[in-house]
N, C-alpha and C positions, 0 to 999 in steps of 0.2 A: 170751480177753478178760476173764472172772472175774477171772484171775489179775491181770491189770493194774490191771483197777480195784477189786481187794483193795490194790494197791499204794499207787494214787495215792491212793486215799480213808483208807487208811492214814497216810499219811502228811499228810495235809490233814485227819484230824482229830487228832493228836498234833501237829504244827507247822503249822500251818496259814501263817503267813509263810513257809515253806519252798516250802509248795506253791503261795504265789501266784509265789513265784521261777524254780519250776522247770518250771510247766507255761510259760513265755514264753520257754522254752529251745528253737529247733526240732529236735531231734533226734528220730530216730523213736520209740527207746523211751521216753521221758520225755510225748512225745506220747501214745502208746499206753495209759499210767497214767494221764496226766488226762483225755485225752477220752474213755478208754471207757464210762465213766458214761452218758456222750451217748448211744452203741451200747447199752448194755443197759437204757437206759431204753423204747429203740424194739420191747425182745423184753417189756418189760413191760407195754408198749401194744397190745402184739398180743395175749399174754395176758391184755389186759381184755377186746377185740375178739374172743378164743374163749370167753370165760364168757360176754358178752351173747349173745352165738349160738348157743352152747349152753344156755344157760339153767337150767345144775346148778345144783340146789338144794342141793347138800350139801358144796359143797366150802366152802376158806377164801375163796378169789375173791367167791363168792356173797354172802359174808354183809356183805365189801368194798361192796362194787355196791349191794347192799340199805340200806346203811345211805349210802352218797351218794344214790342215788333218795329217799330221805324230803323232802318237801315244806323243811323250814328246815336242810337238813343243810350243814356247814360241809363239808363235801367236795365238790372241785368234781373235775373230770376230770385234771387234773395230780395233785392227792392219790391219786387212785386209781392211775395209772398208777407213782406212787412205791408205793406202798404194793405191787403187784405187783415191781417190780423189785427191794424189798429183800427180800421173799419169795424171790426166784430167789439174792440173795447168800445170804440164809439156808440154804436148805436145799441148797448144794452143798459147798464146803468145810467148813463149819462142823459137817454131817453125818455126812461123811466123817472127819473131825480126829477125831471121839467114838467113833465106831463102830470107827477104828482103835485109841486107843488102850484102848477097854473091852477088844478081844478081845487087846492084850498085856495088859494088865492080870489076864484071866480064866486065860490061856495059861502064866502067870508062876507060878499057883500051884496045885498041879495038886487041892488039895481043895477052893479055891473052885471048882475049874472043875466037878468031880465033885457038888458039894450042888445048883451051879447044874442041872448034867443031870437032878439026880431029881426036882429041883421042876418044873422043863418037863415029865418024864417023867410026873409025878403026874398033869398034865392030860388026856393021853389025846391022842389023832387030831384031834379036831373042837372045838378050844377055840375063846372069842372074843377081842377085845382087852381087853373088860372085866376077861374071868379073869386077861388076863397082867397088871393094871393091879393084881390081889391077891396077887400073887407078891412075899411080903418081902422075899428075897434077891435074885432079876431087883431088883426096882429101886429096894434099896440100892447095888445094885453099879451102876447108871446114875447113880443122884443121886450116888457116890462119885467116878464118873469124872466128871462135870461138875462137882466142886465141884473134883477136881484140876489136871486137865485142860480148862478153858472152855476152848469156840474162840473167845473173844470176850476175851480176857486184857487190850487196853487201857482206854483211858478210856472213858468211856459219858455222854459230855458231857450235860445236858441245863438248857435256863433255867429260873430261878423263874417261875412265874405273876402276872399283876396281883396288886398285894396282899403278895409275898412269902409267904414260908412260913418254919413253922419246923421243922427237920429236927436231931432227937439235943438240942433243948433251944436250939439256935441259929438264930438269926433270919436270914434270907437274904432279902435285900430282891429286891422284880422287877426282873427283867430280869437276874439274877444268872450267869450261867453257873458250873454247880457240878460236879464231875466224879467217878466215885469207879469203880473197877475192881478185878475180880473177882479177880484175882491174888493179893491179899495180904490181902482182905475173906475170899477161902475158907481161907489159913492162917493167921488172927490166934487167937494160943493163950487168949485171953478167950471168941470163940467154940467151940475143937475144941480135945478135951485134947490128940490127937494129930494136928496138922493138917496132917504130912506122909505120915498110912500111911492 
């Protein structure tokens, strides 16, 4: 079902005229891409309905929840239950897409893979995640695979605000829709001298 509504939401936000075309097509799988969203909105509404009941204090759900309960909070119960379900898109392909490609990327060259072993090794049995958060190498080699490799490579559409804004010196009036993706932002040779190694 991910997979589907990675499709259709894909494809509805890169053409979006396309997708109003093709989800009015009845064919199963064409169905399957636009209405899964529906389906995995319903596992994100359950996962609000297992944090209120649970009542963890420590996870990301929590702090969700915490800040729609504030007395004037612009979050009502549909935000929340969005904000759980792009959670669950988040952290499954997008995961998986990085995780696979760091460890060809680590696997490819066998002395980063080795510098990487002694720095882990340095830490001992009982480290935390703070200590792996000081590890230079660990995690140039992650910021390197995401600025490669995003699993998020298209547009990242979002509006101006009331008022407009100005963004790089130019003025974008509200209501603007403005778009800009990670793909060719991570190899523009103005930012990285070498922004394909």
């Amino acid at each position: 079902m991910l997979e589907a509504a990675l499709v259709g939401n894909g494809i509805g936000a890169e053409l979006p005229w396309l997708r109003a075309i093709l989800c009015r097509i009845p064919m199963k799988p064409l169905q399957e891409a636009f209405k899964s969203s529906d389906y995995i909105l319903s596992y994100g509404t359950k996962a609000v309905e297992n944090a209120k009941r649970l009542g963890e204090a420590s996870n990301l759900m929590a702090a969700v929840l915490a800040e729609a309960g504030k007395e004037k909070s612009s979050l009502d119960d549909l935000d929340v239950q969005t904000e759980a379900t792009s959670l669950i898109f988040a952290g499954s392909g997008t995961t998986a897409n990085t995780l696979t490609y760091l460890t060809w990327n680590v696997l490819r060259r066998p002395a980063l893979h080795r510098a990487l072993e002694n720095e882990a090794r340095a830490l001992g049995n009982d480290f935390s995640d703070a200590e792996l958060e000081q590890l230079p190498l660990l995690n140039a080699t992650i910021q390197e695979t995401l600025r490669l490799y995003c699993a998020v490579p298209g547009s990242l559409p979002r509006v101006s605000p009331p008022g407009g804004a100005t963004i790089g010196g130019h003025y974008i009036p509200e209501g603007v829709t403005c778009s800009t993706q990670a793909y060719t932002l991570h190899r523009d040779i103005v930012a990285w001298s070498h922004p394909e190694e």
